[in-house]
C-alpha positions as a Markdown table, in Angstrom:
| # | Residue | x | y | z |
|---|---|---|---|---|
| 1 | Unk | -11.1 | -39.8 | -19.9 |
| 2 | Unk | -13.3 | -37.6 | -17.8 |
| 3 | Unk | -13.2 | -33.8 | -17.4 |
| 4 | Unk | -12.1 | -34.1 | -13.8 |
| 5 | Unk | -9.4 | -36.9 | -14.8 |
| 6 | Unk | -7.9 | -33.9 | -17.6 |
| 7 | Unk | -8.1 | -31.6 | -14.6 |
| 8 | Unk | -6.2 | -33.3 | -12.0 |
| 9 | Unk | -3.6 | -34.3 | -14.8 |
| 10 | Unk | -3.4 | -30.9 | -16.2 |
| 11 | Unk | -2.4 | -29.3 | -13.0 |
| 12 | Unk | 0.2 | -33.0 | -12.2 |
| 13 | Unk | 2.3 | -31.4 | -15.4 |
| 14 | Unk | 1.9 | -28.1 | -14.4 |
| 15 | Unk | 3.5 | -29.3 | -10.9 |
| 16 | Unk | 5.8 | -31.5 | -12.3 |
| 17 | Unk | 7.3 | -29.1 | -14.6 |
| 18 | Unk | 7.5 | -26.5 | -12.1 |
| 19 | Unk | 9.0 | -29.1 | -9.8 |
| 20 | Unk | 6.2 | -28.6 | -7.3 |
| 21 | Unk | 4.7 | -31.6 | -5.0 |
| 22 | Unk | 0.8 | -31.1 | -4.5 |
| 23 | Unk | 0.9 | -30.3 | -1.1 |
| 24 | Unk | 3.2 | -27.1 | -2.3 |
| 25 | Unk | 0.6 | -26.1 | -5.0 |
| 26 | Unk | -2.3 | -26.6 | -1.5 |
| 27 | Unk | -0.2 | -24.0 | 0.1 |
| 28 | Unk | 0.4 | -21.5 | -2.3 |
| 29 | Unk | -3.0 | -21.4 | -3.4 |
| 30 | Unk | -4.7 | -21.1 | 0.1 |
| 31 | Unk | -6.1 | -24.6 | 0.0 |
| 32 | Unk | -6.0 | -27.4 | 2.3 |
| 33 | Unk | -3.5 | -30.2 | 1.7 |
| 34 | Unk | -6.5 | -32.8 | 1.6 |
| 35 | Unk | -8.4 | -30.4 | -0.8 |
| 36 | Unk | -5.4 | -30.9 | -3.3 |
| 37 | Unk | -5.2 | -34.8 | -2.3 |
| 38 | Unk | -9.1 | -35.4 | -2.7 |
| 39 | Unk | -9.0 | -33.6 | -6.3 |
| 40 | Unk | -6.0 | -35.7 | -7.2 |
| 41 | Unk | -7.2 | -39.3 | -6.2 |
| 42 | Unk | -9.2 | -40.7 | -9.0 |
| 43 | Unk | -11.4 | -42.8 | -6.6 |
| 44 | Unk | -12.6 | -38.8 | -5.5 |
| 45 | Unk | -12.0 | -36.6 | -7.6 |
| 46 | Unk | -13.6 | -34.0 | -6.0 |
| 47 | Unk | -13.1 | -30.7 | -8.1 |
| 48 | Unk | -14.8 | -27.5 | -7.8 |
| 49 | Unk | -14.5 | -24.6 | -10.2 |
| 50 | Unk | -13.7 | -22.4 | -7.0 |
| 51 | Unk | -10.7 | -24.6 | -5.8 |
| 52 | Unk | -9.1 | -24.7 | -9.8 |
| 53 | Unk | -9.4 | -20.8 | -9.5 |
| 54 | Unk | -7.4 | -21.1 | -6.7 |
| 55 | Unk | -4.6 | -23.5 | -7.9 |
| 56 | Unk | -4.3 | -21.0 | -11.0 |
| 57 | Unk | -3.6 | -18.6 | -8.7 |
| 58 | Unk | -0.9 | -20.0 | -6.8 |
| 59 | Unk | 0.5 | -21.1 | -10.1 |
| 60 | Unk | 0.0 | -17.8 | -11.2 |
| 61 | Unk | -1.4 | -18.3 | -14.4 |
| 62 | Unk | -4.9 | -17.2 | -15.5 |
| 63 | Unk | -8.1 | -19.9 | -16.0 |
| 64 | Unk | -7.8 | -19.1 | -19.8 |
| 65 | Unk | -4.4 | -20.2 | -20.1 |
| 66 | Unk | -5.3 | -23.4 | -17.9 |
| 67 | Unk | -7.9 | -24.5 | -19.8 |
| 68 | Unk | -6.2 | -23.7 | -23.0 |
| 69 | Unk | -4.2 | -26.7 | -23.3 |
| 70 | Unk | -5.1 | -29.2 | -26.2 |
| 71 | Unk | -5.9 | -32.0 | -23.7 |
| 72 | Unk | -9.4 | -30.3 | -23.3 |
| 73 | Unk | -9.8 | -30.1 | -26.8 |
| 74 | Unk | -10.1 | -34.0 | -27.3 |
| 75 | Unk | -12.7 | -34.7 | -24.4 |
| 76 | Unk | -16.4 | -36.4 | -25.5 |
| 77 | Unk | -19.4 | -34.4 | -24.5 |
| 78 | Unk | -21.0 | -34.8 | -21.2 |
| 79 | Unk | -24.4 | -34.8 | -22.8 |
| 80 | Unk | -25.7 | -37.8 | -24.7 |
C-alpha cells in the first residue's frame, strides 16, 4: 500500500468514526468538495501536505497525532 492509499484511509476512519461523510470533513476544513473527492479516489489520489494540514484542522487534531497511527509504521520505503 502506498503512502497516499494510508492517507486517504487514515482520514475514511477518522470520518467514519466521527460519523462524518467527506464532503463534511471538505467543509470544515476550508476545502473544496472535489479537493476531498480527488484525494479519496485511488485512480487520483491527489494529496498535498497543505490540504492534510487542513483536514487536521477541521478534525481538530494536530499532524502529529495524524500521522501517529501504526498504519504508517508498516509502509516500505519510497527509495529503492
Amino acid at each position: 500500500m502506498s503512502v497516499k492509499d494510508v492517507v486517504a484511509e487514515r482520514f475514511k476512519n477518522i470520518c467514519d468514526e466521527r460519523n462524518i461523510k467527506i464532503n463534511e470533513l471538505a467543509n470544515i476544513s476550508g476545502v473544496t468538495p472535489s479537493t476531498a473527492y480527488s484525494m479519496m479516489d485511488a485512480g487520483r489520489r491527489d494529496i498535498s501536505i497543505t490540504t492534510i494540514k487542513k483536514f487536521c484542522d477541521g478534525l481538530e487534531i494536530t499532524l502529529g497525532e495524524f500521522f501517529s497511527a501504526p498504519e504508517f509504521d508498516g509502509l516500505d520505503q519510497e527509495i529503492k
